[in-house]
Structures are given as C-alpha cells and as structure tokens.
VOZAVEX-258213 format. One line per field, with one value per residue (C-alpha): residue in one letter; residue number from 0; x, y, z negated. Coordinates in nm, 2 decimals, decimal comma, m for minus. Each point is the difference from the previous one (the first is absolute). Last residue first. Layout:
% residues N
type	A	...
seq	NUM	...
u	X	...
v	Y	...
w	Z	...
***
This chain:
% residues 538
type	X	X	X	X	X	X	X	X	X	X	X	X	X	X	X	X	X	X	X	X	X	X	X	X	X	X	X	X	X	X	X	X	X	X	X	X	X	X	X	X	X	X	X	X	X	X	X	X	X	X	X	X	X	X	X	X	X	X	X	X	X	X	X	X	X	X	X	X	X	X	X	X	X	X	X	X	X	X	X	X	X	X	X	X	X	X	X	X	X	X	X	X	X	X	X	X	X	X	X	X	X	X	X	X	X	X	X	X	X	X	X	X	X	X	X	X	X	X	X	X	X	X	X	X	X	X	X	X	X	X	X	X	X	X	X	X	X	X	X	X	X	X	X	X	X	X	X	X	X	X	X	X	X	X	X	X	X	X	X	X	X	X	X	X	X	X	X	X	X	X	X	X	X	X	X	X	X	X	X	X	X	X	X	X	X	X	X	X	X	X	X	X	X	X	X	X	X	X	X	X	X	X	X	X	X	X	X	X	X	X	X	X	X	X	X	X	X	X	X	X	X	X	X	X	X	X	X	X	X	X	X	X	X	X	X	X	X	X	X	X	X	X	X	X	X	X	X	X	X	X	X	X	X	X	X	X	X	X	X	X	X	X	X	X	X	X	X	X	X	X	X	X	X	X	X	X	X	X	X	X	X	X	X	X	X	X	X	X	X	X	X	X	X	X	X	X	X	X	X	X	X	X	X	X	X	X	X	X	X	X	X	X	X	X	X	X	X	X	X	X	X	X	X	X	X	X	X	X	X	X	X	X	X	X	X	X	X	X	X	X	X	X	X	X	X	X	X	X	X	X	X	X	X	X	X	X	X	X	X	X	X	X	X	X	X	X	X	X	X	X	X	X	X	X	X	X	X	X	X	X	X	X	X	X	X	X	X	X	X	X	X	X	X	X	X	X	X	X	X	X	X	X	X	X	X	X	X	X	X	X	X	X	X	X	X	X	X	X	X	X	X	X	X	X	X	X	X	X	X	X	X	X	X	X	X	X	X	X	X	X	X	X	X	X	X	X	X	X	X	X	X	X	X	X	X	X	X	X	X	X	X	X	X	X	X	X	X	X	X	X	X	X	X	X	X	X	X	X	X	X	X	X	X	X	X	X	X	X	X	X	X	X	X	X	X	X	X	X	X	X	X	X	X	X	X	X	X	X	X	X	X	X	X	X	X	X	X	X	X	X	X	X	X	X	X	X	X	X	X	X	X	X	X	X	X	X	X	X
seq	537	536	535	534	533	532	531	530	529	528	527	526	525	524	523	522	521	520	519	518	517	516	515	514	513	512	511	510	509	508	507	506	505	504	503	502	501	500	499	498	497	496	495	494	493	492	491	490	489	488	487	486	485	484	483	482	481	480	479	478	477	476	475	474	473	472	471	470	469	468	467	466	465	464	463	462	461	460	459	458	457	456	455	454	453	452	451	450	449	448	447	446	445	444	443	442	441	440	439	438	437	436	435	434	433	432	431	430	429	428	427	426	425	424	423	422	421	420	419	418	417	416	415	414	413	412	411	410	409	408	407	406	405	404	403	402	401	400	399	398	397	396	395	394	393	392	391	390	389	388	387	386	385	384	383	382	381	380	379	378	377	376	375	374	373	372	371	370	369	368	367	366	365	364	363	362	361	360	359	358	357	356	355	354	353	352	351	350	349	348	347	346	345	344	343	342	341	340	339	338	337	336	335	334	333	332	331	330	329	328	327	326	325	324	323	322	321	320	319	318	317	316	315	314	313	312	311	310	309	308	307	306	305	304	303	302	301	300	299	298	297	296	295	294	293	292	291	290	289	288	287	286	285	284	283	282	281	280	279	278	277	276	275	274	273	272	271	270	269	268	267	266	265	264	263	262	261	260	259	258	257	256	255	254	253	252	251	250	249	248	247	246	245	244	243	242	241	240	239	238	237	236	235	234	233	232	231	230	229	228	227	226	225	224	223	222	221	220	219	218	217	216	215	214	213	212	211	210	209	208	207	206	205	204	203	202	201	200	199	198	197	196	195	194	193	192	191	190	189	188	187	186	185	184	183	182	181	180	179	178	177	176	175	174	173	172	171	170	169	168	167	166	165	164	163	162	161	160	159	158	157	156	155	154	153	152	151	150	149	148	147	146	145	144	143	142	141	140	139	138	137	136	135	134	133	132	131	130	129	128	127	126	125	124	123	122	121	120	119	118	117	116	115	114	113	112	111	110	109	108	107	106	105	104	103	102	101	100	99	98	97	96	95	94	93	92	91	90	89	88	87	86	85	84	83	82	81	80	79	78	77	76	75	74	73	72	71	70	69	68	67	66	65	64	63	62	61	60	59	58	57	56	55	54	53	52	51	50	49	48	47	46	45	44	43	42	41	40	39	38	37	36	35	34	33	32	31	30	29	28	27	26	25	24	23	22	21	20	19	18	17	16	15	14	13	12	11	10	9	8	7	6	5	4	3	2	1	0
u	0,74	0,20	m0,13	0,27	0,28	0,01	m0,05	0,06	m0,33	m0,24	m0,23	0,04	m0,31	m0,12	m0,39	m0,29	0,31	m0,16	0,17	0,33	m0,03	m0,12	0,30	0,21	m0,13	0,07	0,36	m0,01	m0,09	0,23	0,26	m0,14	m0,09	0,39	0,12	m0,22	0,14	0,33	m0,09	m0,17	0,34	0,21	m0,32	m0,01	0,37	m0,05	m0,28	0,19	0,10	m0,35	0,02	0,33	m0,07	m0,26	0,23	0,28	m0,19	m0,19	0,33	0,20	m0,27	m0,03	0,34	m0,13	m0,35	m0,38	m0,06	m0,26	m0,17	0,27	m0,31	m0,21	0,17	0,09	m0,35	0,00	0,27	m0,06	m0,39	0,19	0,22	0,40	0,30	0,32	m0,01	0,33	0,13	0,22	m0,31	m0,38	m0,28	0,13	0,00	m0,31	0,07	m0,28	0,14	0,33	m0,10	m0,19	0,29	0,21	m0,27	m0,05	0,45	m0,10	m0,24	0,25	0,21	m0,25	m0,12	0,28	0,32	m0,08	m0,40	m0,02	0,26	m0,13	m0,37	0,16	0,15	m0,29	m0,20	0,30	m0,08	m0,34	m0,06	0,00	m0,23	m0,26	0,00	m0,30	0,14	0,03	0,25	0,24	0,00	0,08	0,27	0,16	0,28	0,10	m0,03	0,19	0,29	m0,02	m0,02	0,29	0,24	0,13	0,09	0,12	0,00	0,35	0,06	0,31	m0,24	m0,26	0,24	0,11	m0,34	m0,09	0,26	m0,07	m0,40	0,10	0,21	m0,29	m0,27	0,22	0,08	m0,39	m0,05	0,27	m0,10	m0,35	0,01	0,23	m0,31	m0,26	0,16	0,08	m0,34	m0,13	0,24	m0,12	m0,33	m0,05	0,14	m0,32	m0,22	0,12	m0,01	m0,33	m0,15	0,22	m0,21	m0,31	0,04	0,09	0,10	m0,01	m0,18	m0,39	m0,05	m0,23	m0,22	0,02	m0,22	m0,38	0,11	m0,12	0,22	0,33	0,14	m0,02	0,01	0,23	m0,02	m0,08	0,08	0,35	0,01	m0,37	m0,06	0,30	m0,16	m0,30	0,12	0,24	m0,29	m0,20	0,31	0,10	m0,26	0,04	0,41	m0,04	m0,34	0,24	0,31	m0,28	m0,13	0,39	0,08	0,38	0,15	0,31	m0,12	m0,32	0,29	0,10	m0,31	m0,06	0,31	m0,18	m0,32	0,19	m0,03	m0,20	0,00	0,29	m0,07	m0,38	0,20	0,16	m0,32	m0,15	0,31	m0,07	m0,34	0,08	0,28	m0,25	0,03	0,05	0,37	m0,12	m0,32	0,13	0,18	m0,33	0,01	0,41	m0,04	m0,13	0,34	0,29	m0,19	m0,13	m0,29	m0,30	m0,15	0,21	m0,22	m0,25	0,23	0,07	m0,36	m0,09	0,26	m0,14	m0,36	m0,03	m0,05	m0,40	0,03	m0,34	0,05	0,32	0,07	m0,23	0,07	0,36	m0,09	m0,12	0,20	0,27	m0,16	m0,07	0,37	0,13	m0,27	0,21	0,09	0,36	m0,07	m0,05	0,25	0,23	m0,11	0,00	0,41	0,08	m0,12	0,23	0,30	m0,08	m0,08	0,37	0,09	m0,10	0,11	0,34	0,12	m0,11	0,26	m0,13	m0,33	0,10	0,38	m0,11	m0,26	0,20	0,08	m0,15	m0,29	m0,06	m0,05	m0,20	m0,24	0,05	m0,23	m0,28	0,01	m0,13	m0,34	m0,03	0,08	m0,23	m0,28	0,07	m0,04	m0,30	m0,12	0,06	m0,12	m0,33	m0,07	0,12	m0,28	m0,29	0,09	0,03	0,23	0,34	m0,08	m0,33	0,12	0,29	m0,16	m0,24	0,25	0,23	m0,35	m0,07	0,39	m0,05	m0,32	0,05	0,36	m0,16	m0,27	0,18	0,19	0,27	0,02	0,07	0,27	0,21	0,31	m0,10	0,22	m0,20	m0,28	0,23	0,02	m0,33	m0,10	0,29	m0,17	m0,31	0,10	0,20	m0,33	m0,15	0,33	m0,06	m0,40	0,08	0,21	m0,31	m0,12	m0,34	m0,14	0,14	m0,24	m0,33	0,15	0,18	m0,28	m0,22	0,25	0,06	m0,36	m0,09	0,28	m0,15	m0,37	0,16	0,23	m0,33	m0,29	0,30	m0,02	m0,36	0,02	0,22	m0,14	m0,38	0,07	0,30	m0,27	m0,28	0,17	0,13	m0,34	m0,15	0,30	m0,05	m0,15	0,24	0,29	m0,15	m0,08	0,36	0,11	m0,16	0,19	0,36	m0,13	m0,21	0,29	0,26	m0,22	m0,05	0,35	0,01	m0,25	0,05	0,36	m0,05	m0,27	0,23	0,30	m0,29	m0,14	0,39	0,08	m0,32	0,05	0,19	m0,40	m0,18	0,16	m0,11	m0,30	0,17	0,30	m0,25	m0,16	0,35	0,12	m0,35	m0,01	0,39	m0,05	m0,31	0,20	0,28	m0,28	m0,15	0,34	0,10	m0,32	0,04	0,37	m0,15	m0,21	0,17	0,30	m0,29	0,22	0,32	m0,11	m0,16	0,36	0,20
v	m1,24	0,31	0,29	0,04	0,25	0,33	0,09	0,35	0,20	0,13	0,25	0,22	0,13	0,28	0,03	0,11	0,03	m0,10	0,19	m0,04	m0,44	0,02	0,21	m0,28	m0,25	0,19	0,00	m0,35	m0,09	0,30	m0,23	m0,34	0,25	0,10	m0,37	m0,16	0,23	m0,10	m0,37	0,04	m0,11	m0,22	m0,23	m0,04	m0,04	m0,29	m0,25	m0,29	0,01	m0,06	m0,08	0,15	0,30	0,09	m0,01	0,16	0,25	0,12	m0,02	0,17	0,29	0,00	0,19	0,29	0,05	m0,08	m0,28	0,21	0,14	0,34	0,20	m0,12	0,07	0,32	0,10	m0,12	0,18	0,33	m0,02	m0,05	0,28	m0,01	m0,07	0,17	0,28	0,15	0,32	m0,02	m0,17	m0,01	m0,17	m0,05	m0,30	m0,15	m0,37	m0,07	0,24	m0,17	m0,33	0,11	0,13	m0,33	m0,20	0,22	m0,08	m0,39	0,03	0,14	m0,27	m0,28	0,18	m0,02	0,18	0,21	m0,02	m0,01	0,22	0,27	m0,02	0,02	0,32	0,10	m0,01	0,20	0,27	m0,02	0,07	0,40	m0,04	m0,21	m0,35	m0,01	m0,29	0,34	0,15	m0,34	0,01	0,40	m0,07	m0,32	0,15	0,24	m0,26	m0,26	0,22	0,10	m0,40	m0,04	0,24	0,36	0,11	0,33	0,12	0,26	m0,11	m0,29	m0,02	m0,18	m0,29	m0,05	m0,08	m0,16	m0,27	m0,05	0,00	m0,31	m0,12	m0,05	m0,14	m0,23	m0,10	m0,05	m0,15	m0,27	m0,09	0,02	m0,20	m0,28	0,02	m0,02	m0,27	m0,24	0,02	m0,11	m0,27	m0,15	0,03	m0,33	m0,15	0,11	m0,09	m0,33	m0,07	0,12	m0,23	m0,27	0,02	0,02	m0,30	m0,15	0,33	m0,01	0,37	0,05	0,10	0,29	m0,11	0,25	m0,14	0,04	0,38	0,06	0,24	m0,15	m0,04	0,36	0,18	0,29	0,42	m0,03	0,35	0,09	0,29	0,01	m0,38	0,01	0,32	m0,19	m0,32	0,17	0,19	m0,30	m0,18	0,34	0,05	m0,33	0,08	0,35	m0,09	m0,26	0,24	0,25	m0,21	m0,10	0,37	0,01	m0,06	m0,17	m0,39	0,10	0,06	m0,38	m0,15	0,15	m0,16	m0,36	0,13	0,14	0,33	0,13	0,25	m0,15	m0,38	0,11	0,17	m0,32	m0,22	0,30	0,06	m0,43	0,04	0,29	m0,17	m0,35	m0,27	m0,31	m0,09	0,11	m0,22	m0,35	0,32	0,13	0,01	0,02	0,33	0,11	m0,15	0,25	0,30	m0,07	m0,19	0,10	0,30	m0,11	m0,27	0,19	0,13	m0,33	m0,12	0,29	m0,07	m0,34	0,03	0,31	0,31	0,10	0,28	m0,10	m0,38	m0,06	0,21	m0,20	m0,32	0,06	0,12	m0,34	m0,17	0,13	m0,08	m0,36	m0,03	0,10	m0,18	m0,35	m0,16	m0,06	0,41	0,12	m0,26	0,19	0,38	m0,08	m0,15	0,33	0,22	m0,16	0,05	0,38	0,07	m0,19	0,31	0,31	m0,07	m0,23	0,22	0,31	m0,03	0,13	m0,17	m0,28	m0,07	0,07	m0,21	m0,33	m0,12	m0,37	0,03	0,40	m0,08	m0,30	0,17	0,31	m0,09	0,05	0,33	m0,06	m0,10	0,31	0,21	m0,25	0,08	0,40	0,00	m0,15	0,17	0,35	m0,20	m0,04	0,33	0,17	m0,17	0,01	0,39	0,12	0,25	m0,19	m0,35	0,05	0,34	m0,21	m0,32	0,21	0,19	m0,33	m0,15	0,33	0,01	m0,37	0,05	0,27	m0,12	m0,32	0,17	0,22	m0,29	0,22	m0,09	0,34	0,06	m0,26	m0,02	0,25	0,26	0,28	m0,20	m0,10	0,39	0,01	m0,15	0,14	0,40	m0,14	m0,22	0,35	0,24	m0,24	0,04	0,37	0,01	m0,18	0,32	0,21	m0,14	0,14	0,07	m0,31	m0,27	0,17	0,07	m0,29	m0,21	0,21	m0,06	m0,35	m0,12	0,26	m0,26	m0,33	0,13	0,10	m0,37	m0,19	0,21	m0,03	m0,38	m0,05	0,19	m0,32	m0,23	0,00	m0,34	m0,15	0,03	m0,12	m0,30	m0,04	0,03	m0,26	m0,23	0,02	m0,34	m0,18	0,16	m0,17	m0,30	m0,05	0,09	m0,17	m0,27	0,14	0,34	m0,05	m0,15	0,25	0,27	m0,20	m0,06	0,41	0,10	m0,27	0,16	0,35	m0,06	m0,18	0,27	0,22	m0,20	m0,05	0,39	0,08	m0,30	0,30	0,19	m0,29	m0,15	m0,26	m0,11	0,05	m0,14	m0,32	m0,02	0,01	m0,32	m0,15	0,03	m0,05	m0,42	m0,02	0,09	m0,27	m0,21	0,04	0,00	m0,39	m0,13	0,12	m0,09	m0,36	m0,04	0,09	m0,27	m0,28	m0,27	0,16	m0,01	m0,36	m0,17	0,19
w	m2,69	0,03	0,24	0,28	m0,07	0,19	0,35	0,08	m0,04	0,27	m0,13	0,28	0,11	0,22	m0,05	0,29	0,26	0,32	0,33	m0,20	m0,02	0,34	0,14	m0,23	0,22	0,31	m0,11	m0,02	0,33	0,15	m0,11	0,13	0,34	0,00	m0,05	0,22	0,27	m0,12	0,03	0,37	0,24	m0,27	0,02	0,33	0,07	m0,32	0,20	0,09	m0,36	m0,17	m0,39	m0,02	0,19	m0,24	m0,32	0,17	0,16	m0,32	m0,21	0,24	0,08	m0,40	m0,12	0,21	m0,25	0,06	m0,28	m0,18	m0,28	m0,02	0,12	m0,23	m0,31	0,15	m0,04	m0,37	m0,09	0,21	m0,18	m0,34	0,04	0,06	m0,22	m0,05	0,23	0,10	m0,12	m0,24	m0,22	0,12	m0,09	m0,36	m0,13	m0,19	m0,03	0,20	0,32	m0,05	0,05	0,32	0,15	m0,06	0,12	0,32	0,00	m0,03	0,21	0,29	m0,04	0,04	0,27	0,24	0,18	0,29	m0,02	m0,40	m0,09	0,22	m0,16	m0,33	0,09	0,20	m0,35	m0,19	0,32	m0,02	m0,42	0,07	0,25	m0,16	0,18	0,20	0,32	0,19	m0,27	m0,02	0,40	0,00	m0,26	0,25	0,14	m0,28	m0,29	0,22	0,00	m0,37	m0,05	0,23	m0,19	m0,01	m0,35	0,09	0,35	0,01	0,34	m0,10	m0,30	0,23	0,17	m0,33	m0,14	0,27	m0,04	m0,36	0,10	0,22	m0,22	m0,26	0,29	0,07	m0,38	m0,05	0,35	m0,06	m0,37	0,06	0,32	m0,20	m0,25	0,20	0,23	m0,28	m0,12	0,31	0,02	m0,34	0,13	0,20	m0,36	m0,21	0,29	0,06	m0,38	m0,01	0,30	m0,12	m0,37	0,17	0,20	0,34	0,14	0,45	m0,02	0,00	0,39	0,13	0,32	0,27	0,34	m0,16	m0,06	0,37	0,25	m0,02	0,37	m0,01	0,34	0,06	m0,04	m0,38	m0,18	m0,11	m0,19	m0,09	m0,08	m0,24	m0,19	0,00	m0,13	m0,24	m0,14	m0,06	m0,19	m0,18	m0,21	m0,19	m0,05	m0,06	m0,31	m0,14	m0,05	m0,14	m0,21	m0,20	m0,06	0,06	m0,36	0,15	m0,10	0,22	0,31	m0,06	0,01	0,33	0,15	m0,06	0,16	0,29	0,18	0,25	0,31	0,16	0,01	0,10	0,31	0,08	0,02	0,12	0,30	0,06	0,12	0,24	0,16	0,03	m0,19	0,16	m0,20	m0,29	m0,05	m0,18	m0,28	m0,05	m0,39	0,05	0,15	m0,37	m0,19	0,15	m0,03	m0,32	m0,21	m0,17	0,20	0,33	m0,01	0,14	0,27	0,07	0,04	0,18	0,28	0,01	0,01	0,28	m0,07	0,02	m0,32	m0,19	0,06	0,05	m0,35	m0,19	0,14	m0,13	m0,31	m0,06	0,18	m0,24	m0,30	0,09	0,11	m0,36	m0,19	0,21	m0,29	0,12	0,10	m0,34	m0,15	0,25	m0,13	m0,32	0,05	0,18	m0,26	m0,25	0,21	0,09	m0,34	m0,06	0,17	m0,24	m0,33	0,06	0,30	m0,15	m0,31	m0,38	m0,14	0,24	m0,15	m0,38	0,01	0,14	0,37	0,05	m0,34	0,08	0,34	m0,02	m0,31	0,16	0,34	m0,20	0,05	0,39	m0,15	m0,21	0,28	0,29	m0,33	m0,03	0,42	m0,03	m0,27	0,21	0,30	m0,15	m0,16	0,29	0,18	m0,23	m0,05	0,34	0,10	0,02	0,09	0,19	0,20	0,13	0,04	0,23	0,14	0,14	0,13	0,22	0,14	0,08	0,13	0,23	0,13	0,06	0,17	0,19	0,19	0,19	0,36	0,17	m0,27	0,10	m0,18	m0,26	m0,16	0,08	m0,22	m0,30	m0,03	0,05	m0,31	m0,19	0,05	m0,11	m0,31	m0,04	0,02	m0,22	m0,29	0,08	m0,06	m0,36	m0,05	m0,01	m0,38	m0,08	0,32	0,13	m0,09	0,14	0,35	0,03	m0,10	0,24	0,27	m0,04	m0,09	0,41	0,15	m0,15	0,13	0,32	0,01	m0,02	0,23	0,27	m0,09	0,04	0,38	0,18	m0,34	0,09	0,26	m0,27	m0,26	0,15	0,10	m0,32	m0,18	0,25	m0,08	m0,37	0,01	0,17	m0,20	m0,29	0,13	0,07	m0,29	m0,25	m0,14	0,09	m0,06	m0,25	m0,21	0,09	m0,10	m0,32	m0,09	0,07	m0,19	m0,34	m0,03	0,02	m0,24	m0,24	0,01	m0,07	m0,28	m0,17	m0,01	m0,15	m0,24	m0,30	0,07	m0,02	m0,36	m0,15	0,24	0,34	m0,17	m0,07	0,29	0,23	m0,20	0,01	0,40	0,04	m0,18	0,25	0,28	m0,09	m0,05	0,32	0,14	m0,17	0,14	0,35	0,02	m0,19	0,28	0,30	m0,14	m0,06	0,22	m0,10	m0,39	0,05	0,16	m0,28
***
C-alpha cells in the first residue's frame, strides 16, 4: 500500500499507457475487419483525440501561443473597423445567390425565409432596449443556427450522421424493455403508454447521471460552451446554461451556474430562462422517439436551438448592466457529491421518479381539460348553429398564418396550428402525441381526407412541426421555471416573475425559427422514425 501511494503518478501513467495501448489494437483490428462497419468508431475517435489535444496545447502551450500570434491579432483588430463590412457583404451576397439558385425549383423554401424574417423582427419590436441590441450575437447566433441547419438536412455527411445517431439513441432507449417488460409485463407495455413511454424517461435519467458522476457530461457542455462565447461574445455563465439546456431541462441547466445566480445580471438570467423555453429535455426526448416522431430531427431542434436561443435572448433583452462574469476562468462545472457509479445511477434513476409522476398527472389533467373544454365549446357553438366548435379549430384559426410562414403547405396549416395551439396553452408532450397520431395514419395509408377533416399531413408539415413543437415554451412552464429558479435564489423572485413571459414568447418564437430553417432547406423530408420495439437479444 505504502509503494503504490508513493509511486501513485506512476502507476496512473502506467495503467493509461496501457489502457491506450489495449484501444490502439482494438481500433486496428475493426479498422482492419471491417472499415466501413468502424466508420462510426474512427470518427467518434477523432473527435476524441482533437479535443484532448486542444486541451493539451492549450494548457502546455498556450501561453506561447497567444504570444506569438499577437502581431496577427493586432493586425486584425486594427483592419477589423472596414474587414468586417468586407465579412457580413460576402455572407449577405452567399445568402442571396443561394437563395436565388435554391428556390427556383421549390418557391415555398422563400416563404419559410420570408418567416425567419418576419419572426426576427418580431422579437425586435419586442425588445427592451432596442438602442443597445448586440448585433453580433444576434448575427452569429442566427448564422450558426443556418449552418447546422443546412448541414443536417442538405448535406449528405451531416444527415447521414445524425440520422445514425438518432437510429443508435432509438436502439439505445429500446433497451429500456428488458426493466419494463421484467417490472410491468409484455402485454402491459406493448399496450398502456404509461408502461412504454415513461420508464424511457427513468432509464434516460440514470445515463444521463453516470454521464455526469463521470463528468463526459460537463466536458461536452464546455465544450459547446466555449464555442458559443466565442463566436457569439455572451458571457460564460448564461452560455453554459443555455448549452446545457441541450442535454438537460429547464429546471437542471440553472443548476450548472447555480454559485452565479444571485450576480447575474436581468439580461443574463432572461437566456438562462429563454434557453429553458426554446429546448426540451434529453430524458423527455426519449419519450417522443417511442411515438414514431423522427428521432434526428428531435436531436437536430434541440442542437439548433442553443445558438438561436442565445441570439433571440440577446435581441429581446440586450445587456444594459455590467457583468461581474466576463472571463470563463471564474465558472468551474462541478461532478456531483456520488461516491460511486452505482449511487450515481441510483440517484439518477430515483431523481426521476418525480419527473415521471408529473408527465403523467399533466397528461391526465391536460388531456381531460382540453376534452371539457371542447365539450363546452361545443355547446356554446350549436347554441349559433357552429357545428363541432372546439379549441383546436380555435387554435387552427389564430395561428394558420404562423403554420403558413413557418412553410407548412396551406392546406396542412390549420392541423399544424392545431398542434402548435396545444403546445403553448397546454404542452408538447400532448401535442406529439396527436403529430404521432397523424403520422401513423399517413403510413398506414388512410385517406387524406374523410368527413371532412384531414387525417394526416405531409412529410415536409411533419417534419416542420417537429421543430416547432421542440421546446419547453408552454403556460404550464412559467410555474415550473419560476419555481425552480426562485428556489435556488429567493431574494431575487419579483425579478424573475418580471422577464419570465418575455422569455416565454422569445423561447417560443425560438422554436418556430427553427422549423423556418428546417422549411428554407428541405433537400429530403424524412420520417423514418419507428416506435421502440424490443431490444436485440444477447
């Protein structure tokens, strides 16, 4: 014991060399079996070796580095005043000709722009202080949001890659029958939502704790983090919740800067909220896949959403006070108090007993709300001879022109406004459950129309809707978002309740600007999603 604490450097040194050495010949030889099966292995590799050896030049190198470059910076920053006119023309003239070229064949692309336009300054009349808006956040954010855009849905690499992602997280989450099946029986989750589509939520929730015991969760967020402080110029902690908003939800993200809530300035704390709004949760997201909603496009929303949520957030309420948090050196991520592995799952297995609770007592309340309400209508509407009056006819009224400008086909935008009704007044787990519904009867073969009423919509509706339903931003959320921050800072609750709903509208529009992207670059509308299904035996 005395010799392995005196040589403990050592043997840690030792014991990762050959840990290393024992993935070197394990990555050869699937390399050398089968390249094509390892391409899935050698990128996860890459990604790996780039970013331990950033880190590791930086923290060796960095300082000489930035010493050297110096003279380049300098002449950067002096050149930048007429540099970056030269920038956003040459950005502006891409946009154009792309337009230009991309739309001849398929004009309704130029209405889902003409919306991302029409949203943009939208969010702009509604800005606190328009005078102080920081452009290039807005800019960058907006830019970064089209460019994942165009690479996930019109490039091949890149829908390639989250299309097997999302197949892998679907494949993953199906192993959630073997607990499931074992507690509840076959018969009970082939049959009842609550034992198919919720333990998800419970098995998701354990990953996503041994995730962070091992701390791969906070490495991933940084990551992104720096990214986004970097390009967009926000400061460290409201990008680091709005990064985690990615993996985690509304309630868990503040806690990443929990120590820095109480000095946060107004502006800070509307992007922690709006990135709340504009995303959803990793554990939820399992649960729409077990619909049939196409799994890539629910990872593409949430990932697109973190920039755009910045900029959005940035636009409504720009910066008027001084950040005490202007360096990243000051925001450290912490690993969780866990002793082991095992605690770290169990933790996270229990923490979500609660959240499963809540879904389902919210589905049970909104779903029986949401029926009276339409009983009500109903009878309100044949006292004037209006048959069949309910809230999503309403809703599909209000919101048609909204469903049109996000590119929904005309004839699809008043089942689209529908779900996009159901989503702000009551939630979105309702409202994709009815997309699912409308989907499922498009692959069965139904006919598109019967007494009536459409009975499913097109793929480009689906999939645009898909995005616009990716996100927290509903009524039943202002209590959840305010309790959950005013618990971790009381004194500062009147401050809170005074910027939530404005979060609330830009975490709305968030998402619809997503799906805006998702019309203005339809190369191929997909929904291969499948309901989850038995996981492979053996």
């Amino acid at each position: 014991r005395r010799v392995c604490k005196a040589h403990t450097k050592v043997l840690r040194k030792v014991f990762l060399g050959l840990l290393c050495a024992a993935y070197l010949a394990y990555f050869i030889a699937a390399c050398w079996l089968d390249f094509q099966r390892a391409i899935a292995l050698v990128v996860i590799t890459g990604l790996v070796i780039f970013f331990v050896g950033w880190g590791l030049i930086q923290k060796h190198y960095g300082a000489k580095l930035t010493k050297l470059l110096s003279p380049c910076q300098k002449c950067c920053l002096k050149s930048w005043p007429w540099l970056k006119w030269v920038f956003w023309l040459a950005i502006l003239v891409g946009l154009v000709t792309w337009l230009v070229l991309d739309t001849s064949k398929r004009p309704e692309q130029l209405i889902s722009f003409a919306g991302l336009c029409a949203f943009v300054l939208f969010l702009f009349a509604c800005s606190k202080h328009h005078a102080a808006v920081p452009w290039r956040a807005v800019f960058w954010g907006l830019g970064l949001e089209f460019v994942l855009g165009i690479f996930i849905i019109r490039t091949n690499p890149g829908f390639e890659a989250f299309q097997w992602l999302g197949n892998q997280i679907q494949i993953f989450l199906s192993y959630t029958t073997a607990g499931s099946g074992f507690v509840f029986g076959d018969r009970l989750i082939n049959e009842a939502f609550a034992f198919q589509a919720l333990p998800i939520v419970v098995f998701f929730s354990c990953v996503m704790s041994i995730l962070y015991y091992a701390g791969l969760m906070q490495w991933l967020i940084l990551k992104i983090s720096w990214l986004l402080q970097i390009t967009m110029g926000t400061t460290p902690t409201e990008t680091l919740s709005v990064a985690g908003n990615i993996f985690v939800g509304q309630t868990e993200a503040p806690l990443l800067v929990l120590p820095y809530l109480a000095d946060m300035t107004l502006s800070e704390v509307h992007a922690v909220m709006t990135g709340g709004f504009a995303t959803i949760a990793g554990s939820v997201m399992g649960a729409y896949m077990s619909f049939g909603i196409d799994p890539s496009s629910l990872i593409a929303a949430s990932v697109m959403a973190a920039p755009c949520a910045l900029a959005m957030a940035k636009l409504v309420y720009p910066e008027v006070e001084e950040s005490k948090f202007k360096s990243k050196e000051g925001v450290k991520l912490s690993r969780g108090a866990e002793q082991n592995i095992l605690e770290a799952a169990s933790n996270g297995a229990a923490a979500s007993v609660g959240l499963v609770a809540n879904i389902a007592a919210n589905l049970i309340a909104f779903l029986a709300v949401l029926k009276f309400i339409n009983a009500a209508l109903s009878w309100f509407g044949e006292m004037v001879n209006i048959k069949e009056l309910s809230f999503q006819i309403i809703c599909s009224y209000i919101l048609m022109p909204v469903a049109f400008l996000m590119g929904a086909d005309w004839a699809d935008s008043p089942l689209v406004a529908e779900l996009l009704g159901i989503k702000i007044f009551l939630n979105e787990f309702v409202a994709y459950e009815q997309l699912s519904t409308y989907k499922k009867n498009r692959l069965a073969g139904l006919e598109e129309w019967s007494g009536g009423r459409k009975q499913w919509i097109s793929m480009r509706a689906e999939t645009i809707t898909t995005f616009a339903l990716c996100g927290f931003a509903n009524l039943s959320s202002i209590g959840i978002m305010l309790g959950g921050l005013t618990s971790m800072v009381p004194q500062r609750k009147s401050e809170f309740a005074s910027i939530v709903l404005r979060a609330l509208l830009t975490g709305a529009c968030v998402s619809m600007l997503n799906a805006c992207v998702a019309g203005t670059a339809p190369a191929r509308f997909h929904c291969p999603g499948r309901p989850l299904g038995r996981a492979p035996e053996g």
